[in-house]
N, C-alpha and C positions, 0 to 999 in steps of 0.2 A: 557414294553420294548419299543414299539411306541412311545409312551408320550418321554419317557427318551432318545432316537434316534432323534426325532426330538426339543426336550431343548437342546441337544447337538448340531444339527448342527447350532439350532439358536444363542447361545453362542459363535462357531467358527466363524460364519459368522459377528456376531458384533465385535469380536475380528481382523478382519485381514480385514473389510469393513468400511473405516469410511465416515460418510454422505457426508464430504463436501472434502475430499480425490482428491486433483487435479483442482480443479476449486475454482474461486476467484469467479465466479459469484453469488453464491447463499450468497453473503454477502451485508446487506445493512445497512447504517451505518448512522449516524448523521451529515446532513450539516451544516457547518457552518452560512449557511442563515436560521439554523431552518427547512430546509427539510429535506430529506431524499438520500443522493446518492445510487439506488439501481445499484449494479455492473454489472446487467443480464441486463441491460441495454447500455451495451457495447460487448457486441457480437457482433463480426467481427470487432473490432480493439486490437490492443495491447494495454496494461496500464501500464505506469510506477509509480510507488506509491512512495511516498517521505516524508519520517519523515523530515517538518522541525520548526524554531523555527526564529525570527526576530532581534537577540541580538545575533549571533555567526558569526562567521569569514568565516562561507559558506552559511551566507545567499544573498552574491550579486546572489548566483546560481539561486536565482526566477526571475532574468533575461535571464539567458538561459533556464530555464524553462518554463518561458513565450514564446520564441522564437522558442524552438521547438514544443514547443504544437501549433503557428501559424503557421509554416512551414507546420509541418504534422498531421493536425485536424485530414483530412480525413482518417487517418488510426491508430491514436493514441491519445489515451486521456493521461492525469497525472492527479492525484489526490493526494494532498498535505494532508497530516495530520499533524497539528502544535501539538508539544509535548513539555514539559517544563521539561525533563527528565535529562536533560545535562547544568550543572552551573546553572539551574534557567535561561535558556537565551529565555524564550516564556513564558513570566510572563502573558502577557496582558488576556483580556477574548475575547470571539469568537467575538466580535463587535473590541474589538481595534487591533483583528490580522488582521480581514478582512480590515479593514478601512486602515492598515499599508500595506500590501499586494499591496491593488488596488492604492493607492495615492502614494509610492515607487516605484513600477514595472510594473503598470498595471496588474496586474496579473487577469485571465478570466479563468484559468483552475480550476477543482473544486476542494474546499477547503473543508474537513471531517473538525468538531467538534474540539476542544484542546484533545486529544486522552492520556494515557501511553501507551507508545512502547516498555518497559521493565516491567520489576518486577513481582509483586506478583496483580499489578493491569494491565497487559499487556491488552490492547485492544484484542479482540476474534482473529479482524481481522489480527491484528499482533503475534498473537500467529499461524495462520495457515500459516503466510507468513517467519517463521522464522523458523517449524518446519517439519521435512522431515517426521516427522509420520504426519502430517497433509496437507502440499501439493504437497507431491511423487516426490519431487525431490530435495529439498536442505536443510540443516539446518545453522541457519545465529543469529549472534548476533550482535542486532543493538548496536554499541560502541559510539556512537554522532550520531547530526544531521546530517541532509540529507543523509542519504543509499536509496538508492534505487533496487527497483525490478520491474524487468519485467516481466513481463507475455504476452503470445500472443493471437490469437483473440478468444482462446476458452478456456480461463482464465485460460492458463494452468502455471507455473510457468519455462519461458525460464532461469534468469541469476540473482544474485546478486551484487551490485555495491557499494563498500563503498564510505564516505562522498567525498574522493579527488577525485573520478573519476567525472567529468563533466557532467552535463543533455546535453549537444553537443558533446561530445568527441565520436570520431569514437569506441569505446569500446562498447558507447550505440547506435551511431546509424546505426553503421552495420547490426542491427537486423531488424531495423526499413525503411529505405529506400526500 
């Protein structure tokens, strides 16, 4: 009856406990440079995370992207995941997006791997940022490039923003100043 009382609470507790349940930190993920961006490495700033792609009609936005990530280093990173999930518009491989990225926009904020943000092959990282059984607060379907999500400095999941809302637009940096 022991044995069987304590299989049972173990089975509730994985049932209604999930490991990474609320926090973005314990995710580390493929940089584009061939490193590794570990996300627990941003504790004590917010993150704004950004599917995007180099061939769509919202990617001038890695120029306010650029801009808020130098306005508000100090308290805010982004981290861009290029995904070729929408029209085929983020064909290139991790050296011709990076090389497109920094010689376009400048761009200095970190860049994840070519990632899926949908499907059946959805990135981990994006399957926890889209799902309210995985990050306790929202569920989101990325529909195009650039959505973004916030999280605050203790990688908790504040807000979702789809592609037209702006990386500057007072929507996102309410949260943020």
């Amino acid at each position: 009856m022991k044995y069987f009382l304590t299989l049972l609470t173990v089975v509730l507790l994985s049932a209604f406990t999930l490991p990474d349940n609320g926090s973005i930190h314990s995710f580390k993920v493929k940089s584009i440079e061939g490193g590794t961006i570990d996300f627990s490495k941003f504790k004590g700033k917010k993150i704004l995370v950004v599917n995007t792609a180099s061939k769509c009609g919202y990617t001038p936005q890695y120029e306010a992207l650029q801009k808020v990530y130098d306005e508000y280093k100090d308290k805010l990173v982004i981290v861009g995941f290029p995904a070729n999930n929408f029209g085929g518009q983020e064909p290139g491989s991790d050296g011709e997006i990076q090389e497109f990225c920094k010689a376009r926009f400048g761009v200095k904020f970190p860049l994840a791997s070519k990632v899926s943000v949908k499907g059946e092959d959805m990135a981990p990282i994006y399957q926890w940022l889209t799902s309210k059984a995985k990050n306790g607060v929202l569920d989101a379907e990325i529909k195009w490039n650039f959505n973004k999500f916030l999280l605050d400095e203790n990688g908790k999941m504040i807000a979702y923003f789809p592609s037209k809302v702006t990386p500057d637009s007072e929507e996102i940096l309410k949260y943020v100043k």
